[in-house]
C-alpha positions in Angstrom: 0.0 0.0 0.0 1.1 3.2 -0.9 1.6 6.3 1.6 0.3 9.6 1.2 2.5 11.8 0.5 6.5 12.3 0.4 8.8 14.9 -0.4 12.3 14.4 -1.5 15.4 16.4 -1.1 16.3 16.8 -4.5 19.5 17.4 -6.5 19.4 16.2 -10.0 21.7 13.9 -9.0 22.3 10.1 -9.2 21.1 9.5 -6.0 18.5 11.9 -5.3 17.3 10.9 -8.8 16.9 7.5 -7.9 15.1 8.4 -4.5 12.5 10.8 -6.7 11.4 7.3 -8.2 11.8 5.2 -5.5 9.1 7.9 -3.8 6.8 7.2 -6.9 6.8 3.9 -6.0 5.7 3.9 -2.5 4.1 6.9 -1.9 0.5 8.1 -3.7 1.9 12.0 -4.1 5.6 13.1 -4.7 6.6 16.4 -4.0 10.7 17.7 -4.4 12.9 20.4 -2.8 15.8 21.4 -4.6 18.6 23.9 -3.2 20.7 26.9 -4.3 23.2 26.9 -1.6 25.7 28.8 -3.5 27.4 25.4 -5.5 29.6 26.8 -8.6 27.3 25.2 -11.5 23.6 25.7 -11.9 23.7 23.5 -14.5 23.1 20.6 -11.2 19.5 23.1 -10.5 18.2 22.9 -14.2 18.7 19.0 -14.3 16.7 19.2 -11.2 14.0 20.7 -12.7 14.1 19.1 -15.6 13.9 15.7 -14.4 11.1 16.6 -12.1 9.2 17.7 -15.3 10.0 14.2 -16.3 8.8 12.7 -13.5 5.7 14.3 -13.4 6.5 16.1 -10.0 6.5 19.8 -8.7 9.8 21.5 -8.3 10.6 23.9 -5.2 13.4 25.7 -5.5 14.8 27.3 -2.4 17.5 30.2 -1.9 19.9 29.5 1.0 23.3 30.8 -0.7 24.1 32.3 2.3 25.6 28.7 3.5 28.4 29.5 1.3 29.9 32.7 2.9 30.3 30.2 6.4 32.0 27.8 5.4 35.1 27.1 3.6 34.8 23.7 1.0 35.5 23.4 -3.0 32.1 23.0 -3.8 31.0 26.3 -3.7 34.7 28.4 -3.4 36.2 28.5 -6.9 39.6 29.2 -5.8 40.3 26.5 -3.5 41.5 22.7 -5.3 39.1 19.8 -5.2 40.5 17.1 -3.0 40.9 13.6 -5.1 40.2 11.6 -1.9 39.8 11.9 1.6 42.7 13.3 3.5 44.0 11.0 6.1 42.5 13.1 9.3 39.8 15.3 8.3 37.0 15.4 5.8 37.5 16.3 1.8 36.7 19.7 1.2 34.3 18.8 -1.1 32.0 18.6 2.1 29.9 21.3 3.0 29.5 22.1 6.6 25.6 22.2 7.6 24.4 20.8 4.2 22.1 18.1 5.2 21.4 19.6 8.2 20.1 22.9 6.4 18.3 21.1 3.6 16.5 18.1 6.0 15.6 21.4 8.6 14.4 23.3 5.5 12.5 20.7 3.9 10.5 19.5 7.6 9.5 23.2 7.9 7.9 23.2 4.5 6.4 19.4 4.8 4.9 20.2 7.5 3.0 23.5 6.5 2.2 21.2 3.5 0.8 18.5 5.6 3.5 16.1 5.0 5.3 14.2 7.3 7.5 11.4 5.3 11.1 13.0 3.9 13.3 11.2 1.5 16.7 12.1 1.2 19.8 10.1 -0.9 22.4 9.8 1.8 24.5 6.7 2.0 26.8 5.5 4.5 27.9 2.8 2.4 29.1 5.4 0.1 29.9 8.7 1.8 33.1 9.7 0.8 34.1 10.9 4.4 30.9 13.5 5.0 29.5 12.4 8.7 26.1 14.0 7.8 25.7 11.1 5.5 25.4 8.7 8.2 22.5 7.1 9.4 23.3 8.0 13.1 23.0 11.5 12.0 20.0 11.0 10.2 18.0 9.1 13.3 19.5 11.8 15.5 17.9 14.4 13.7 14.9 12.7 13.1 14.0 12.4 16.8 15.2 16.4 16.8 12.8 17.7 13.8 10.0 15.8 15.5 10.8 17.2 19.5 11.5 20.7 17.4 8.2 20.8 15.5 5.4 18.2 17.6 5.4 16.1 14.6 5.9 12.6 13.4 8.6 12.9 10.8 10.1 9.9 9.1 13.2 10.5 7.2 13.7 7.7 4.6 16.9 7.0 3.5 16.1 3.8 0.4 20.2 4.3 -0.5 22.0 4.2 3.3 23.2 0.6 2.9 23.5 0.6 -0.8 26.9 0.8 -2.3 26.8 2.3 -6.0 26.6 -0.7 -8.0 23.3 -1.5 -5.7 22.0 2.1 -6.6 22.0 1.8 -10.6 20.5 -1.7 -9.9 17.6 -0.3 -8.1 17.4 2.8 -10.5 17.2 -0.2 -13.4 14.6 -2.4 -11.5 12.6 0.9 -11.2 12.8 1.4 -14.6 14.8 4.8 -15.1 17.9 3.4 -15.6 18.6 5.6 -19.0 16.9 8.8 -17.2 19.7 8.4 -14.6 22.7 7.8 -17.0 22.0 10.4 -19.2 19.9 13.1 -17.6 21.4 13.6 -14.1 24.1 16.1 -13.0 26.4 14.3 -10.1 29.6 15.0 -11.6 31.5 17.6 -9.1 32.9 20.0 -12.1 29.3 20.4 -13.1 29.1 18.0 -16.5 25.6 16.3 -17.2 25.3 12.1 -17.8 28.9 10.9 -17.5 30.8 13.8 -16.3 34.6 14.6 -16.2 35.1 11.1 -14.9 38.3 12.4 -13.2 36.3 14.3 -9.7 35.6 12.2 -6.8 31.7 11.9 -7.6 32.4 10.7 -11.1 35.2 7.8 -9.9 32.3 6.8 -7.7 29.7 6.7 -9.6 31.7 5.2 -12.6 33.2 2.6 -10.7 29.4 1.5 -9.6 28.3 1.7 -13.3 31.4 -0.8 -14.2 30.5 -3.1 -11.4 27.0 -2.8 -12.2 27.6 -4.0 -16.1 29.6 -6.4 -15.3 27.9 -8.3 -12.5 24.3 -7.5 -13.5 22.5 -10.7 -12.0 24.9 -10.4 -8.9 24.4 -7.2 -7.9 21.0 -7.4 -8.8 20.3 -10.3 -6.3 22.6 -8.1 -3.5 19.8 -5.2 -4.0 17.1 -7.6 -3.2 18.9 -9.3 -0.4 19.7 -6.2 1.0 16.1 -5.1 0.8 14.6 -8.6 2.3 
């Protein structure tokens, strides 16, 4: 049986993409937030929109660019130098301080004057390249917080937290949107739709799942299901 209604914290990318269908499946009305946070390409907020066109879903785009004159990280400060991976002692400075934090915070406030009360976000501990608010302690922490802060009964899905990459393009596949997530999505770090630069972190990543994907199709496939069971 399908819930009411969801809304998804969405980016136009891989993840979030795959989430935004994975929310179509289970839940009878689908609802996205994207955000402008001050990230160097905005070519990440048109795929957004664009792919909630596809989808059939409204598009919400909120303004909180003020995140960026905070905090120092590469994402949104052209000068500094992307880190390849994670340093040995502290986090990439690909991550941006507060960015989960702000967007799940953002996105309660609106559910709830919107009379919805189930969140989906793409975070993955599996995957999460160093960033702590990826993790799912985080995520039940704050959980328990947006609910104490607001009287409510919030549940924050997270359908990717256990998935590695591979798992994620074999449950974008077996929800059918396997080409919209190849093609049409914006992950890539350096702001290049579909494939990317393939030389960023986000691009090894998500390459590197697509490979193992391709090449292990039943396997993987049968790992997305066990991990779902």
């Amino acid at each position: 049986m399908k819930r009411d209604k969801a809304l998804v914290v969405f980016s136009g990318g891989q993840d979030s993409t795959t989430c935004l269908y994975w929310a179509l499946r289970h839940f009878g009305e689908v609802h996205t937030m994207t955000f402008a946070y001050g990230q160097k390409h905005s070519v990440e907020i048109e795929a957004a929109e664009r792919i909630a066109g596809l989808a059939g879903v409204d598009f919400h785009l909120m303004d909180i660019s003020q995140i960026a004159s905070v905090g120092k990280n590469s994402l949104t400060d052209s000068t500094m130098v992307m880190d390849d991976e994670k340093p040995e002692n502290s986090v990439p400075n690909t991550f941006v301080p507060g960015r989960n934090l702000l967007f799940l915070s953002i996105a309660a406030v609106y559910a709830r004057e919107s009379g919805i009360y189930d969140i989906v976000t793409g975070v993955s501990q599996t995957d999460f390249s160093g960033y702590p608010d990826c993790r799912d302690s985080f995520i039940r922490s704050l959980n328990v917080t947006l609910n104490l802060a607001m009287d409510g009964q919030f549940v924050i899905h997270t359908p990717l937290m256990w998935l590695d990459k591979a798992q994620t393009w074999a449950l974008a596949d077996s929800l059918g949107v396997f080409d919209i997530v190849r093609n049409e999505t914006v992950t890539c770090y350096n702001g290049i739709k579909g494939e990317g630069c393939g030389h960023c972190p986000a691009c090894h990543l998500r390459n590197a799942g697509l490979e193992k994907y391709s090449q292990d199709k039943d396997i993987v496939l049968k790992s997305l299901k066990d991990s779902l069971i």
